[in-house]
C-alpha positions in Angstrom: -13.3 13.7 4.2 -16.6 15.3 2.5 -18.5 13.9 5.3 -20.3 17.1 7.1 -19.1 17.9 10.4 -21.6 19.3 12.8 -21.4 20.6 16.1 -23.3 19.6 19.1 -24.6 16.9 17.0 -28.2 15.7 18.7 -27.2 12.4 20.0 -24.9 13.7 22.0 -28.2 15.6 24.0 -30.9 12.7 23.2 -30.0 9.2 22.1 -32.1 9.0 18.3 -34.3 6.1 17.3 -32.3 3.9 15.0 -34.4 4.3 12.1 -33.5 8.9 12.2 -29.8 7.8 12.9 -30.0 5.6 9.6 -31.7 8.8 7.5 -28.7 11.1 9.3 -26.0 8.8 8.2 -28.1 8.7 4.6 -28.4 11.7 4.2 -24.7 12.9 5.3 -23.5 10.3 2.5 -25.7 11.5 0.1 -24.5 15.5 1.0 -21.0 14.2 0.6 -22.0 13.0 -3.0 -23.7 16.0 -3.9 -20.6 17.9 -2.6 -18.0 16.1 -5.0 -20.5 16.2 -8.0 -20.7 20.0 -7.2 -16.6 20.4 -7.1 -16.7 18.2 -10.5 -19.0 20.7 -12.3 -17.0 23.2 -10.8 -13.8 21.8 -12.4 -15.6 21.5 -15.8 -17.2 25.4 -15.7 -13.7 26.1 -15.0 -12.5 24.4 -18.2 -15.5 25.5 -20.5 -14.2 29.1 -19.1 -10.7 29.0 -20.0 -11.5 27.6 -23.5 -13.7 29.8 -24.3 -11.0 32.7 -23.3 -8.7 30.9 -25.2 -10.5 30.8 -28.3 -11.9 34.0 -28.0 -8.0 35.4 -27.6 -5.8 33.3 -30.0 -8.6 32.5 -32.7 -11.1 35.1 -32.3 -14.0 32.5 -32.3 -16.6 31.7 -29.6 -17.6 28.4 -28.4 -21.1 29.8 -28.5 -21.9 27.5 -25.4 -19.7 28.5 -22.7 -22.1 31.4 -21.1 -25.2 28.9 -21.5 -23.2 25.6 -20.0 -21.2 27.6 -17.5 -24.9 28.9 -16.0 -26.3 25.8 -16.1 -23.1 24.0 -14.2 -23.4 27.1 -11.7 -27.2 26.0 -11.1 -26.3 22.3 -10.5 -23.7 23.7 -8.4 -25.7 24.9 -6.3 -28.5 22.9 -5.9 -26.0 19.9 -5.5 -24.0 22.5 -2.7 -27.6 23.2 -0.6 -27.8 20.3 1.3 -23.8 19.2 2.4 -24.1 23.5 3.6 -27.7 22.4 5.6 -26.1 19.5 6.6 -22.5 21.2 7.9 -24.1 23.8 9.4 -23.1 26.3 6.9 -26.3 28.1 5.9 -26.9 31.6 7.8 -28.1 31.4 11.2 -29.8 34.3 13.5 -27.9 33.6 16.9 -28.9 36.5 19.2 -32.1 35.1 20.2 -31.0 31.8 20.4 -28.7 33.0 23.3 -31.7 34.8 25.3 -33.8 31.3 24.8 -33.3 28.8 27.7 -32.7 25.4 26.7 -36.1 24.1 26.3 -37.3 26.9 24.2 -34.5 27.2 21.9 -35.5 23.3 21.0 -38.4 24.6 20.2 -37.9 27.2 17.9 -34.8 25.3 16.1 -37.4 22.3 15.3 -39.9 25.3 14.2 -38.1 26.8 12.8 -36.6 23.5 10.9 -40.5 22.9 9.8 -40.5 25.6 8.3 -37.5 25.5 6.3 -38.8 22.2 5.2 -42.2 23.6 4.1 -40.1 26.4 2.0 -37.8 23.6 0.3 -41.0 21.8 -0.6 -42.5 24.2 -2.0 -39.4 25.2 -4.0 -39.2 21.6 -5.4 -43.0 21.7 -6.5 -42.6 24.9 -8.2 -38.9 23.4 -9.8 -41.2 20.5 -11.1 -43.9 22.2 -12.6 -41.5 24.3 -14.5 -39.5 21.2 -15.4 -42.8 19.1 -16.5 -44.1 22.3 -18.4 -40.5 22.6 -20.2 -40.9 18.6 -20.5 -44.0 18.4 -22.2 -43.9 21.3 -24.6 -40.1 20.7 -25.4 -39.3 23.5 -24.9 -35.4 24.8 -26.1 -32.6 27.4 -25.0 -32.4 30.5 -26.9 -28.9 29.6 -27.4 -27.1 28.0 -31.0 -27.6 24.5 -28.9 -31.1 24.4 -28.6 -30.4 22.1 -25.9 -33.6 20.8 -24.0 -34.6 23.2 -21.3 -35.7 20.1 -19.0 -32.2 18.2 -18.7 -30.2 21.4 -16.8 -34.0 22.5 -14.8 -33.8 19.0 -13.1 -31.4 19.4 -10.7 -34.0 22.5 -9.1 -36.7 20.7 -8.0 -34.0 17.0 -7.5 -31.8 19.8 -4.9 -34.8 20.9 -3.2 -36.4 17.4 -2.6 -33.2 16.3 -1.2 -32.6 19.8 0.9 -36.2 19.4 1.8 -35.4 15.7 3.4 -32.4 17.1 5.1 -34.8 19.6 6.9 -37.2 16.8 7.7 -34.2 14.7 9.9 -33.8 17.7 11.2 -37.1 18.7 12.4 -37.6 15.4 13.7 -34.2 14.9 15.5 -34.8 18.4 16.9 -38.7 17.6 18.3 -37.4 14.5 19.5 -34.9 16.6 21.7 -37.5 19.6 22.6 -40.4 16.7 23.6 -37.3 15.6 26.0 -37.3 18.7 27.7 -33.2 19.4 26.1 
């Protein structure tokens, strides 16, 4: 199942208001979403690959749009992959001070240091809307033969980060709840 698996999941250490389980459960649905769209585009980069190999090989023509759609599936990719890897713990972790830390301060520092990884995905979704209002507005192109309109592959930035950016949130306040416990 796409469902992210966590370890010592926070309940088990501090029952959770209804309301954060709701946004956990949310948000590990939507994760698992994101995860099979990011395996779909996978699948079709993938494809658009192997045809353009093919063509290039038997025919000796280019599809002219496999480099330009193969980086724009990688991008959605990747923004769609960010918050199933928050979510299943798979993002990189510095665990040599959290071993020093007694219990009660390493709270601390994971919701901290949660807040601030939430302040950091905002501020990458801002920055991945301005540049897809700007490309919006002025209607703005790809270099490439397809001209295609630079705002419909630059919306999954700042849509990945928002959603990343939520992720962080339930889990700076699931891990505050557990540090103002005394976990």
């Amino acid at each position: 199942m796409l469902i992210p698996e966590r370890e010592n999941e926070p309940e088990t250490r501090a029952a959770l208001p209804k309301w954060l389980r709701g946004l956990r459960w949310g948000l590990d649905i939507a994760a698992a979403g994101l995860v099979a769209l990011a395996m779909a585009v996978l699948v079709l980069v993938f494809g658009l690959m192997n045809v353009e190999i093919v063509s290039r090989t038997l025919f000796g023509v280019s599809t002219l749009v496999a480099d330009e759609y193969g980086g724009y599936g990688f991008a959605v990719l990747i923004m769609a992959g960010l918050t199933y890897a928050h979510r299943s713990g798979a993002l990189l972790h510095v665990d040599f001070g959290r071993r020093l830390m007694g219990a009660r301060t390493r709270a601390v520092s994971l919701a901290l240091a949660s807040a601030l990884s939430f302040g950091v995905a905002c501020f990458a979704a801002y920055v991945g809307y301005k540049t897809w209002a700007l490309s919006l507005l002025f209607g703005s192109t790809s270099a490439f033969s397809s001209n295609t309109p630079l705002w419909l592959p630059q919306a999954a930035v700042p849509a990945g980060f928002a959603i990343l950016a939520l992720s962080f949130a339930e889990e700076f306040l699931s891990r505050a709840l557990i540090a103002a416990r005394g976990a």
